[in-house]
C-alpha positions in Angstrom: 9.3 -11.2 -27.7 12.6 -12.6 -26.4 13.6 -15.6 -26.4 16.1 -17.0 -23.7 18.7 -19.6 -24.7 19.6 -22.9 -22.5 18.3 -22.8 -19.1 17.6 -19.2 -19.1 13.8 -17.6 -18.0 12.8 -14.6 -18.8 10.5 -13.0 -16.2 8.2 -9.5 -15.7 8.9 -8.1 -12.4 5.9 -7.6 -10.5 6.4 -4.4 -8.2 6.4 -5.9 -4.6 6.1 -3.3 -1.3 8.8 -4.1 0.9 8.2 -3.8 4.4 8.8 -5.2 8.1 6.6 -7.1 10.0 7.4 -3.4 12.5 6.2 -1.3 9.3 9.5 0.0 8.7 9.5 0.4 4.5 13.0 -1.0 2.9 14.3 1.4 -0.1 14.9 -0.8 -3.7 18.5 -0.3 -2.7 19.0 -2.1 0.5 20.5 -5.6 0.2 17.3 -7.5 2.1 14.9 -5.2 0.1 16.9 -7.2 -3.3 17.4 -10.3 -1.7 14.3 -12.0 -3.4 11.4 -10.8 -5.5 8.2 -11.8 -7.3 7.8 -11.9 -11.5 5.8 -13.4 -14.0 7.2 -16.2 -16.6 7.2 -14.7 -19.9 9.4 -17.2 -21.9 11.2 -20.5 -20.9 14.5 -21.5 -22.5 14.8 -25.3 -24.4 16.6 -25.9 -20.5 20.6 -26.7 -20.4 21.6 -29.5 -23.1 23.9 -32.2 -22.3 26.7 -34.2 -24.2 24.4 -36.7 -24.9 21.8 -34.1 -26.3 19.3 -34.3 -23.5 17.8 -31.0 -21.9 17.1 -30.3 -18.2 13.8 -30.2 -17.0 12.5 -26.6 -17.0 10.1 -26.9 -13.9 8.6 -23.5 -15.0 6.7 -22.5 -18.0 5.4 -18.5 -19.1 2.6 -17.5 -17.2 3.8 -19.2 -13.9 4.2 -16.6 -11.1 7.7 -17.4 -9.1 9.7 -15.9 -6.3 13.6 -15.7 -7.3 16.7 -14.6 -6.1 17.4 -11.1 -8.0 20.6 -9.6 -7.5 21.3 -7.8 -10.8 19.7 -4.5 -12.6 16.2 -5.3 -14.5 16.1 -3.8 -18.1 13.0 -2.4 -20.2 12.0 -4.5 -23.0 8.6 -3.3 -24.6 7.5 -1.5 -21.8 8.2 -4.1 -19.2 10.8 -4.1 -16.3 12.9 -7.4 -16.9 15.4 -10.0 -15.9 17.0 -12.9 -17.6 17.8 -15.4 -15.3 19.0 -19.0 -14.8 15.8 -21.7 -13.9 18.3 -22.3 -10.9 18.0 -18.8 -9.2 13.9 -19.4 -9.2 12.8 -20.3 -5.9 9.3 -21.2 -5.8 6.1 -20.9 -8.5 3.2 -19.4 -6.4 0.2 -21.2 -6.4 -3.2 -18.8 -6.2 -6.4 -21.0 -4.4 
């Protein structure tokens, strides 16, 4: 398992069709088709630490499923597509009824 430093989150990309409200389907390589997507929390960082040695508060935690902004390459690690990205680039945690 990895373990992100600071205010870094590791997150599973969850594989998300991608298509107009027309029905037109947007290739992985168009910029709107990047622009966002949808991942599962697998490991939270400590958060950033200050001078003072306080942290930031996290607002995420593993298992939470977020929206995020995700412009960089994903990367395999034990059979799973994914990122490492700052708490700041997550958008929203989507809540299931």
């Amino acid at each position: 398992m990895l373990r992100p430093l600071n205010d870094n989150v590791v997150i599973e990309l969850i594989e998300v069709e991608r298509k107009t409200s027309s029905g037109i389907l947007l290739s992985g390589n168009s910029g709107y088709a990047q622009a966002y997507s949808e991942g599962i929390v697998l490991a939270v960082g400590e958060g950033k630490i200050y001078e003072n040695g306080l942290h930031t508060q996290m607002g995420v935690k593993a298992n939470d499923k977020v929206l995020f902004n995700y412009y960089q390459d994903a990367m395999v690690h034990n059979n799973k597509k994914i990122v490492i990205i700052p708490v700041g680039s997550i958008l929203a945690v989507v809540e299931e009824n």
